[in-house]
C-alpha atoms as a printed R data frame, in Angstrom:
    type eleno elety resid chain resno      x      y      z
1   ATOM     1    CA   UNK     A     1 22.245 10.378 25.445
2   ATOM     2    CA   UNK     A     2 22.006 13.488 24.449
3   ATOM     3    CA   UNK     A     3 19.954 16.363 23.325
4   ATOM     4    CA   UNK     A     4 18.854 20.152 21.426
5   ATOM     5    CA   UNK     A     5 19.444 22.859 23.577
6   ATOM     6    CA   UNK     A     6 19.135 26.922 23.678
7   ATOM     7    CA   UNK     A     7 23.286 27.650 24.445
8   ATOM     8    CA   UNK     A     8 24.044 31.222 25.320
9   ATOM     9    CA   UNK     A     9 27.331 31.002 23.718
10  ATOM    10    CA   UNK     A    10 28.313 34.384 24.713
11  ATOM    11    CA   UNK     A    11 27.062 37.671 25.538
12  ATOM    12    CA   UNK     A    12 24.121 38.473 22.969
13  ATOM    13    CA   UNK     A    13 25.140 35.229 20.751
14  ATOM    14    CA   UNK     A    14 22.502 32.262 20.929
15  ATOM    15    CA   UNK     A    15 22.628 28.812 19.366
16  ATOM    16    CA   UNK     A    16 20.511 25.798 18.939
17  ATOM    17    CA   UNK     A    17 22.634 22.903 18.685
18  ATOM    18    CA   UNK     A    18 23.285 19.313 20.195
19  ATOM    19    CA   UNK     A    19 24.578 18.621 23.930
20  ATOM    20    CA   UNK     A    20 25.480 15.636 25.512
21  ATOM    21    CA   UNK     A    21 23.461 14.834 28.355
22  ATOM    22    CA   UNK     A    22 25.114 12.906 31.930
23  ATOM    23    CA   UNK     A    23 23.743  9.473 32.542
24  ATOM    24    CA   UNK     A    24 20.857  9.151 34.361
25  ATOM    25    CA   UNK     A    25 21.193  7.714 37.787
26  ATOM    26    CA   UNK     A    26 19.513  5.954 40.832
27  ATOM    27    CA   UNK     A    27 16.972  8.931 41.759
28  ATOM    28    CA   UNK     A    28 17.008 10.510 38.621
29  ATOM    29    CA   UNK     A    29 13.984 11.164 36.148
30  ATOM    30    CA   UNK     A    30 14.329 11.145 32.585
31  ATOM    31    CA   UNK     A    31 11.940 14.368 30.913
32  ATOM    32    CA   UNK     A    32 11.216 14.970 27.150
33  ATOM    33    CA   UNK     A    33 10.443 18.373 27.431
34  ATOM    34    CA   UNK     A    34  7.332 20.081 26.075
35  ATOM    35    CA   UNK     A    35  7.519 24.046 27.138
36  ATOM    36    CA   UNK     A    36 10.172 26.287 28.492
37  ATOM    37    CA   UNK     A    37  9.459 29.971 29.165
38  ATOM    38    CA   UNK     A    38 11.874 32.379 29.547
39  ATOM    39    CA   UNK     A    39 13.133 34.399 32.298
40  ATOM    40    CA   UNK     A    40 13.564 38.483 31.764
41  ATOM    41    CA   UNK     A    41 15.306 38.479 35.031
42  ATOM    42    CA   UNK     A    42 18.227 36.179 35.362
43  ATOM    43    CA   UNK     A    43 17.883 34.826 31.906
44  ATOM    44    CA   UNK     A    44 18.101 38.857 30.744
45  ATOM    45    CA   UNK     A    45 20.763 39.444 32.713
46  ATOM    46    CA   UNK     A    46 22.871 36.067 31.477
47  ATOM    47    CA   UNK     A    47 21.931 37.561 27.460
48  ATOM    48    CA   UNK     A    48 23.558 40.929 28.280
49  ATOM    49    CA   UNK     A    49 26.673 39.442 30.355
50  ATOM    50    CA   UNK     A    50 25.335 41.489 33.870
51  ATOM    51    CA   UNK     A    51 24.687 38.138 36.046
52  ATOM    52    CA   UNK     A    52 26.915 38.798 38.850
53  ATOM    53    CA   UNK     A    53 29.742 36.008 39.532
54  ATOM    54    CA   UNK     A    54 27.479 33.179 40.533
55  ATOM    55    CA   UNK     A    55 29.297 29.783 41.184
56  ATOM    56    CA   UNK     A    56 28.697 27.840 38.244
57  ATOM    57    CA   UNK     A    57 28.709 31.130 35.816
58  ATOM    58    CA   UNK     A    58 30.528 31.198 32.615
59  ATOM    59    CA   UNK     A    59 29.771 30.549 28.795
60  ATOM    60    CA   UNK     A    60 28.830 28.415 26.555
61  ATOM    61    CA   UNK     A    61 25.653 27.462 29.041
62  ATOM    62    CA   UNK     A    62 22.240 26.189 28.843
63  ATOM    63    CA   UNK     A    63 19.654 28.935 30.680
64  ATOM    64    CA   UNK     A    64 16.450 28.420 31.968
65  ATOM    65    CA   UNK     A    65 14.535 27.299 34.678
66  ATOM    66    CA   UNK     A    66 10.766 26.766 34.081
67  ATOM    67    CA   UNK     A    67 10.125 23.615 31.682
68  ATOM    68    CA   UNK     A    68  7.437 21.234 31.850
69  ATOM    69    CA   UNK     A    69  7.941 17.467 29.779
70  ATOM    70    CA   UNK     A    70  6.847 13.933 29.995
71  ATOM    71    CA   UNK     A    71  8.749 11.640 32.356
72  ATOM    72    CA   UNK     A    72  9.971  8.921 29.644
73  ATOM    73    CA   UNK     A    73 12.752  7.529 32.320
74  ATOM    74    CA   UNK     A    74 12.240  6.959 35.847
75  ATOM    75    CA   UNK     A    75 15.147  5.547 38.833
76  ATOM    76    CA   UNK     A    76 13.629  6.654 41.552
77  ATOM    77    CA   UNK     A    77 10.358  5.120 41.528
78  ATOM    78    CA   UNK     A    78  8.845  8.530 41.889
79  ATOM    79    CA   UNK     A    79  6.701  9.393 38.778
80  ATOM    80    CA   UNK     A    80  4.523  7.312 36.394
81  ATOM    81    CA   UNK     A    81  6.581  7.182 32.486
82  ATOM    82    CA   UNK     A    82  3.781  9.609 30.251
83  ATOM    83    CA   UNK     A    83  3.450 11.601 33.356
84  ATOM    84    CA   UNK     A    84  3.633 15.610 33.023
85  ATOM    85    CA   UNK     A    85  6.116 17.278 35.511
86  ATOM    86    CA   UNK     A    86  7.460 20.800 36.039
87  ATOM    87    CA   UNK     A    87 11.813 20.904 36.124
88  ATOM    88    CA   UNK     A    88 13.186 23.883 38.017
89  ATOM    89    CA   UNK     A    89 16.729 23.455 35.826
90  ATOM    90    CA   UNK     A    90 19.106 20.977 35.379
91  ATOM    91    CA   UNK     A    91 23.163 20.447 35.234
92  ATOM    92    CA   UNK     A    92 23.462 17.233 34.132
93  ATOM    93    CA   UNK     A    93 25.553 18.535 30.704
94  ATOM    94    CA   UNK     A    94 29.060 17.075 29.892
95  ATOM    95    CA   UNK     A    95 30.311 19.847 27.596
96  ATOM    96    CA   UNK     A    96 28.623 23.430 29.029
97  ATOM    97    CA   UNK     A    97 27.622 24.895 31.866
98  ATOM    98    CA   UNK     A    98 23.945 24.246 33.084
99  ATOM    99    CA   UNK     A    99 23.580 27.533 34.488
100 ATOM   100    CA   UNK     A   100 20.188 26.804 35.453
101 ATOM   101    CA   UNK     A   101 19.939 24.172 32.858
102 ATOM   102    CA   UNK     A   102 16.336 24.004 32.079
103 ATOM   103    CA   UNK     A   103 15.931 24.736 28.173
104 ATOM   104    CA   UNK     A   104 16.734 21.602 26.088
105 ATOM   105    CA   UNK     A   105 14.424 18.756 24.700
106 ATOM   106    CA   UNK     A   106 15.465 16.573 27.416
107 ATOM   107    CA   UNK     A   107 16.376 16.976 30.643
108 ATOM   108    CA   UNK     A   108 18.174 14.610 33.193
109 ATOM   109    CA   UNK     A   109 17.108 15.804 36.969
110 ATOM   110    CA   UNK     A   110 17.010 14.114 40.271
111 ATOM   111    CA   UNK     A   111 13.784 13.178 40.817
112 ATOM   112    CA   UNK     A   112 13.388 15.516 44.123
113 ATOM   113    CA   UNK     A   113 13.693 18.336 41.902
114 ATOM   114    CA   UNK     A   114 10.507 17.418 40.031
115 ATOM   115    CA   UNK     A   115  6.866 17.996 40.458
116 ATOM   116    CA   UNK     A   116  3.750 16.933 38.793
117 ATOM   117    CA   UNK     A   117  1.638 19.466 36.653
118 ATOM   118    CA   UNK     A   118 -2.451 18.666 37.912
119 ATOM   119    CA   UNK     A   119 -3.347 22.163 38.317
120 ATOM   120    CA   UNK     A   120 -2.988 24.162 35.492
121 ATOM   121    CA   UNK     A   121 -2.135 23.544 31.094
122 ATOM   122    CA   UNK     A   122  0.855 22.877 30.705
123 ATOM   123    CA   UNK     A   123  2.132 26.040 29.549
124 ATOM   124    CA   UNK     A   124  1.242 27.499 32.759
125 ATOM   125    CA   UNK     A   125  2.930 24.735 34.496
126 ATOM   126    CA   UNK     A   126  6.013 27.023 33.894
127 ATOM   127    CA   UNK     A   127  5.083 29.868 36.178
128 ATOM   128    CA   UNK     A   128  5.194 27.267 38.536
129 ATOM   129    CA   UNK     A   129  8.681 28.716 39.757
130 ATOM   130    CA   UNK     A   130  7.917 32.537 39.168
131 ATOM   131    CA   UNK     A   131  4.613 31.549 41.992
132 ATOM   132    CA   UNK     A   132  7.139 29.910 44.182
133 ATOM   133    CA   UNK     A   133  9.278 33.081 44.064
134 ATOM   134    CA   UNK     A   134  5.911 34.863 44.874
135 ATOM   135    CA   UNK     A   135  5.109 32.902 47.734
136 ATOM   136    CA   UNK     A   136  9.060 32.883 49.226
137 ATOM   137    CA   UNK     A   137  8.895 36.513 48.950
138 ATOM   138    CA   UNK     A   138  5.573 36.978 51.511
139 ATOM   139    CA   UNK     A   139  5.511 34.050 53.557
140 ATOM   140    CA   UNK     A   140  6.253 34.585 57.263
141 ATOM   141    CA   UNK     A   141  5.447 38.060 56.987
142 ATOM   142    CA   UNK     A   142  3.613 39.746 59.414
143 ATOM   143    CA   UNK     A   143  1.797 42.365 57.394
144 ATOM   144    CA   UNK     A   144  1.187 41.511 53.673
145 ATOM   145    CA   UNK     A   145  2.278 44.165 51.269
146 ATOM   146    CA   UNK     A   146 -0.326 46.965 50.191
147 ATOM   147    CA   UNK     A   147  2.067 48.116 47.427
148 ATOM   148    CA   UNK     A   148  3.542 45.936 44.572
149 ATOM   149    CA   UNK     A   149  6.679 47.879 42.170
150 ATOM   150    CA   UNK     A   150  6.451 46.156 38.973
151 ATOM   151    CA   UNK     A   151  3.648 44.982 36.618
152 ATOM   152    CA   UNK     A   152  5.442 41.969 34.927
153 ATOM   153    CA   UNK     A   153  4.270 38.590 35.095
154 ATOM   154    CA   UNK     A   154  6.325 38.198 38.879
155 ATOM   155    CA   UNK     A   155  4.500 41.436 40.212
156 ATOM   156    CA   UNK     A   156  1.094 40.406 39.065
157 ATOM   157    CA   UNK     A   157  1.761 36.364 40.543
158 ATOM   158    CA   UNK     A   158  2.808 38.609 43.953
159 ATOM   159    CA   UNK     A   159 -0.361 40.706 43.783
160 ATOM   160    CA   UNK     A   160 -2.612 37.250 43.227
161 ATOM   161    CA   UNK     A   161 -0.333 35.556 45.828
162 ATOM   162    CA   UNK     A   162 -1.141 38.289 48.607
163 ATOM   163    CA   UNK     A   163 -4.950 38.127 47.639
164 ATOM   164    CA   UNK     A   164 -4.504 34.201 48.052
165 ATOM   165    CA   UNK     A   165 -3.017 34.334 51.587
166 ATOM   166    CA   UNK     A   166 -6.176 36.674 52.890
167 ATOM   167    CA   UNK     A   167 -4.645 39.632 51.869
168 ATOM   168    CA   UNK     A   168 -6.587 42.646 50.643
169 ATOM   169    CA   UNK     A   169 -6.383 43.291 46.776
170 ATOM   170    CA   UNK     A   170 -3.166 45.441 46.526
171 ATOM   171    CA   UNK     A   171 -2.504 48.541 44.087
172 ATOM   172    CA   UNK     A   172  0.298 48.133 41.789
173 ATOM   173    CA   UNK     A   173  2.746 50.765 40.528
174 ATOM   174    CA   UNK     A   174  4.019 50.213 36.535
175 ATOM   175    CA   UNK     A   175  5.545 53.016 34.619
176 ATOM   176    CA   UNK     A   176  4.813 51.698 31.000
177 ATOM   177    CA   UNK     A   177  1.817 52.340 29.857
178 ATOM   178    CA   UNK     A   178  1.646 49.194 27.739
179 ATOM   179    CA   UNK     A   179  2.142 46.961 31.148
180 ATOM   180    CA   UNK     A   180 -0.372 49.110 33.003
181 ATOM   181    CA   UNK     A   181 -2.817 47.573 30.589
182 ATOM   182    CA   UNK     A   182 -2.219 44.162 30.623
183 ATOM   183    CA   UNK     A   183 -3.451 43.080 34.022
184 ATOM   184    CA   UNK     A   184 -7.643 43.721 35.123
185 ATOM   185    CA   UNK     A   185 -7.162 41.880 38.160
186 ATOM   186    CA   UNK     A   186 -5.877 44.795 40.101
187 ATOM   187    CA   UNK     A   187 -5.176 48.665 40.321
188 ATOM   188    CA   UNK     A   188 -2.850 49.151 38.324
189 ATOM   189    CA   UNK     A   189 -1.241 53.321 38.379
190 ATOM   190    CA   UNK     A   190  1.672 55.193 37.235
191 ATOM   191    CA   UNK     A   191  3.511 56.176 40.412
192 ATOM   192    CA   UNK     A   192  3.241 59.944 39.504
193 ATOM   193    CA   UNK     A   193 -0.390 59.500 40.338
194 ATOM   194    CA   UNK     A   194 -0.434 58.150 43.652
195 ATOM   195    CA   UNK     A   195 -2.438 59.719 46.181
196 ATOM   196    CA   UNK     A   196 -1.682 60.602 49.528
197 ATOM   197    CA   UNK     A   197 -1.360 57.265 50.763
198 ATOM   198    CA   UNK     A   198  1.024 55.290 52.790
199 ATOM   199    CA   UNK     A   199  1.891 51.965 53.397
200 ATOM   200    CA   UNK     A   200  2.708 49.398 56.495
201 ATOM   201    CA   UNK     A   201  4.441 47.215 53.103
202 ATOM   202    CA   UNK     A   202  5.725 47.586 49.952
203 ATOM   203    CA   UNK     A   203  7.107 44.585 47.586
204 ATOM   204    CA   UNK     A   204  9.241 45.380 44.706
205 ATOM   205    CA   UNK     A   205  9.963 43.254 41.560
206 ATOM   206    CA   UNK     A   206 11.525 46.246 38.856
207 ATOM   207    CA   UNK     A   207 15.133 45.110 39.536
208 ATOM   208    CA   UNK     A   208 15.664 48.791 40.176
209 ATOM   209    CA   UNK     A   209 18.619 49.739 42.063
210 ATOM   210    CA   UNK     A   210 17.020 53.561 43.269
211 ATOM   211    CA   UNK     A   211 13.723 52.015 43.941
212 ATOM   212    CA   UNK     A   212 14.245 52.634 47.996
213 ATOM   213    CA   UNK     A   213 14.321 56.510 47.423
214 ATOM   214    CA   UNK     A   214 10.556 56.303 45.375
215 ATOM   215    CA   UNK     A   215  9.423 54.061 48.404
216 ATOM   216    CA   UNK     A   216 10.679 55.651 51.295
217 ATOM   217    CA   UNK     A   217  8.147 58.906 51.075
218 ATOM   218    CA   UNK     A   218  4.967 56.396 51.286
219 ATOM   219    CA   UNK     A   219  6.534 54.131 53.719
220 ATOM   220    CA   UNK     A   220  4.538 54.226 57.348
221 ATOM   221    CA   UNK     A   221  6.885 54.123 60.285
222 ATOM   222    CA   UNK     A   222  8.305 51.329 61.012
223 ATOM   223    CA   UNK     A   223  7.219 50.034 57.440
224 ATOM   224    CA   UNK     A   224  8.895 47.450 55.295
225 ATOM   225    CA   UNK     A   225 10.319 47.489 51.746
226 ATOM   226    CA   UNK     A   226 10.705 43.965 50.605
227 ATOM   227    CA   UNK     A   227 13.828 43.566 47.441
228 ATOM   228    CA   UNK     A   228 12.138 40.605 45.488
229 ATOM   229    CA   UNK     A   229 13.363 41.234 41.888
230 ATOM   230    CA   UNK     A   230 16.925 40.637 40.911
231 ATOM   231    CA   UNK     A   231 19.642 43.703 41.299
232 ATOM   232    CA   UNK     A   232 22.145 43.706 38.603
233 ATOM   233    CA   UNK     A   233 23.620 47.008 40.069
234 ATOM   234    CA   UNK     A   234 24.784 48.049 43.969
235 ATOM   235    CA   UNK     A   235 21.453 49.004 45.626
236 ATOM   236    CA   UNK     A   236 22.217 52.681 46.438
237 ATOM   237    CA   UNK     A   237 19.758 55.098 48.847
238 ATOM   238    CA   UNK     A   238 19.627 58.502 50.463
239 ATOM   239    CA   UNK     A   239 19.792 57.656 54.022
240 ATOM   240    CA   UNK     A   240 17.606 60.464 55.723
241 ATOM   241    CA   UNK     A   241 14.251 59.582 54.728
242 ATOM   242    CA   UNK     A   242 14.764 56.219 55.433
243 ATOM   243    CA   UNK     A   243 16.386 56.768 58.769
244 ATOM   244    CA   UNK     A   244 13.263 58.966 59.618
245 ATOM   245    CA   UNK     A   245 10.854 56.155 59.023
246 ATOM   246    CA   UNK     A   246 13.127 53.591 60.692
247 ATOM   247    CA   UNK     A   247 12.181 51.480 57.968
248 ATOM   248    CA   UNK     A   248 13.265 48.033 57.557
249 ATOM   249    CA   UNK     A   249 14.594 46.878 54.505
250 ATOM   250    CA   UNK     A   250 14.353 43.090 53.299
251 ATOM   251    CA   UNK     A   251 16.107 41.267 50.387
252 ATOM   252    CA   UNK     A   252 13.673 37.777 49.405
253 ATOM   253    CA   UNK     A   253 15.797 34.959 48.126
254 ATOM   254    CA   UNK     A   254 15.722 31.549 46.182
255 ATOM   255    CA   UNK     A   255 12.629 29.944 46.851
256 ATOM   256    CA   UNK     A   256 12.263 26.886 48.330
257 ATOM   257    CA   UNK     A   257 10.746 23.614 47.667
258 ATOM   258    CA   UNK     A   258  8.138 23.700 50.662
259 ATOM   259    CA   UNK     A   259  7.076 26.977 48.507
260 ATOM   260    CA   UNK     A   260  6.453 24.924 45.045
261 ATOM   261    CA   UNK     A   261  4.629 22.642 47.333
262 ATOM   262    CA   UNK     A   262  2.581 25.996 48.872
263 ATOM   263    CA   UNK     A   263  1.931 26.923 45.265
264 ATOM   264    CA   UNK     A   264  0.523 23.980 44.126
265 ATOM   265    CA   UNK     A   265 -1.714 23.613 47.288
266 ATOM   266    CA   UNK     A   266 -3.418 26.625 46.769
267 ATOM   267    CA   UNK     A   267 -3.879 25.660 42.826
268 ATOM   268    CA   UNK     A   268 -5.431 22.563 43.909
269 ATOM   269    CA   UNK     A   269 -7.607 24.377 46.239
270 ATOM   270    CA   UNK     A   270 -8.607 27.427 43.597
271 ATOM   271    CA   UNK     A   271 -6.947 29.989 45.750
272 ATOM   272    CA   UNK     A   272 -4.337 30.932 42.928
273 ATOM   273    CA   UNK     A   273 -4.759 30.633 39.209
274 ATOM   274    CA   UNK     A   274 -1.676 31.051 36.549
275 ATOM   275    CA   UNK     A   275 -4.107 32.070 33.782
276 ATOM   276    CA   UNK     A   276 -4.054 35.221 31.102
277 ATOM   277    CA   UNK     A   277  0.203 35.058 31.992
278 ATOM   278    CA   UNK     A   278  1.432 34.299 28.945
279 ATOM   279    CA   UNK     A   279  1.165 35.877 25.914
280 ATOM   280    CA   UNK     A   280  3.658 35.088 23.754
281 ATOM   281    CA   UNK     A   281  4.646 31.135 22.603
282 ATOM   282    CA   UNK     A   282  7.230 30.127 19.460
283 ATOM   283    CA   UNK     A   283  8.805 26.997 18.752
284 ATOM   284    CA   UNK     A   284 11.783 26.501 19.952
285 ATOM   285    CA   UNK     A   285 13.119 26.496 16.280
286 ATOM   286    CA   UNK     A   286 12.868 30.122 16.344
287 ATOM   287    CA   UNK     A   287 14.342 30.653 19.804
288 ATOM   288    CA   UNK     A   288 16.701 33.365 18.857
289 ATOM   289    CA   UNK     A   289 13.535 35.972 17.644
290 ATOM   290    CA   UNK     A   290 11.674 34.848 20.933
291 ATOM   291    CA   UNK     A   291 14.556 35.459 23.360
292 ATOM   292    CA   UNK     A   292 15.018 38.960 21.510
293 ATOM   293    CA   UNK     A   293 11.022 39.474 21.730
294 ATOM   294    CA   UNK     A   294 10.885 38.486 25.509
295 ATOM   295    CA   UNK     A   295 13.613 41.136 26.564
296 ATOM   296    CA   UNK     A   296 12.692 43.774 23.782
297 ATOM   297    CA   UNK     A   297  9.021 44.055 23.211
298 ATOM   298    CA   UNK     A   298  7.103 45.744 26.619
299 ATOM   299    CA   UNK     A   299  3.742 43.908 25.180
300 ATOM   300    CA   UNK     A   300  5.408 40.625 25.693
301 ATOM   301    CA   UNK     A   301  4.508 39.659 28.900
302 ATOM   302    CA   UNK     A   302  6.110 35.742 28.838
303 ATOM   303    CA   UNK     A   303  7.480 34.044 25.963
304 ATOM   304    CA   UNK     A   304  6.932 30.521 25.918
305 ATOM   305    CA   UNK     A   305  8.988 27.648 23.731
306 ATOM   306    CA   UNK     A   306  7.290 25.006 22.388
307 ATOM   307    CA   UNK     A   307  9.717 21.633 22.365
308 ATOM   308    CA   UNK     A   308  7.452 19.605 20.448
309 ATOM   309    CA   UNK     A   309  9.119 17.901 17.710
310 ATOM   310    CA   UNK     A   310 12.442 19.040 18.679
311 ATOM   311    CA   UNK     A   311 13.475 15.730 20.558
């Protein structure tokens, strides 16, 4: 089996060519795939060789980790063949690295790893793992952030996410002027006009590596900054403003499945919504102009690919 896949074969150098896929086994699912978008975090940092030493790094690979496809093969017993489901990655490749896997025109995936698309088109089926970043960054908080850093498609799922947990609407601080535009859900500023206001929370998503020393000065005592983006570089700060807020300081990790399976709860329920996210989509025949439009152009919020007819 095998099939067409977006290979990173190096460093800036991108290639749409044939891979042979593992077997399927018991438990796995078989998935055509229909849409992939693509990450400007990880994904970003894998294009420009930054991704820190990850186990599992190392080129040629397959990116990608938001697809949505037809089950065509089922072993587990899990999932109806026609059936739409969302696939967080895969690494069932015999001659590159799946490093996350998700971007060819069929997957092979343990079945676990699956779930269904009811909520939402299919195209926004693959936010579903940006929402379950959201939601792993706030739950089991104790104050829900008042502040979101970053106005990308992540920082605007956060701000819906905290409004969907019985949060109050939350202001949002973007620095391009083209991003500050793109979302009407929320208030959306350029830090150098906030007010004097200060916050019990703050979330950021910029990937910046200084953000601490913008956020300490509107930090309440005892406040927390939450790290939810990905940090390419060592996160550096100036300790005394920090240290005289006794702030805490919290880094938000992988999410997990119980938060795909929050996510979709709260879709099914009309608490969340995943529309007016994406607005960009190419075939994947011209993947190499939409991986250099989703990390170059500031008024592409997501790229999606579009698999159809590449199986």
């Amino acid at each position: 089996m095998d099939a067409q896949a977006i290979i990173f074969e190096k460093p800036g150098k991108l290639a749409i060519d044939t891979v042979a896929l593992t077997n399927p086994g018991i438990g796995d699912v078989v998935v055509e795939s229909r849409f992939s978008g693509i990450s400007t975090g990880t994904e970003r940092l894998l294009w420009e060789g930054r991704m820190p030493d990850f186990p599992g790094m190392g080129y040629p690979l397959v990116p990608g980790y938001e697809t949505v496809g037809e089950v065509v093969e089922d072993r587990s017993g899990a999932y109806k063949v026609g059936q739409l489901v969302f696939v967080p990655g895969s690494s069932a490749y015999s001659d590159v690295r799946g490093l996350f896997g998700g971007t060819a025109s069929r997957l092979v995936v343990q079945s676990e790893r699956v779930s269904p698309v009811e909520f939402c088109r299919p195209q926004e089926g693959t936010l579903l793992a940006l929402a379950a970043t959201a939601h792993h960054a706030l739950v089991g908080r104790g104050v829900l952030p008042e502040l979101v850093i970053g106005n990308g498609v992540l920082g605007q799922l956060i701000a819906r996410m905290i409004v969907a947990l019985g949060g109050k609407s939350p202001t949002i601080w973007e620095k391009n002027p083209i991003r500050r535009a793109s979302s009407g859900e929320f208030n959306v500023i350029d830090p150098s006009e906030h007010k004097d206001v200060t916050y019990q929370a703050v979330i950021d998503v910029s990937g910046d590596s200084t953000i601490v020393d913008a956020l300490a000065p509107v930090l309440k005592r005892g406040g927390e900054i939450t790290l939810a983006g990905f940090y390419a570089d060592r996160i550096n700060f100036s300790f005394p403003p920090v240290f005289m807020k006794e702030a805490q300081i919290r880094v938000a990790a992988e999410w997990q499945p119980s938060d795909l399976a929050a996510v979709q709860e709260l879709l099914a329920k009309q608490k969340m919504h995943l529309e007016n996210l994406i607005s960009h989509e190419r075939s994947a025949e011209d993947a190499e102009v939409a991986y250099k439009t989703a990390f170059g152009d500031p008024q592409c919020l997501k790229m999606v690919l579009d698999w159809e007819g590449r199986a």
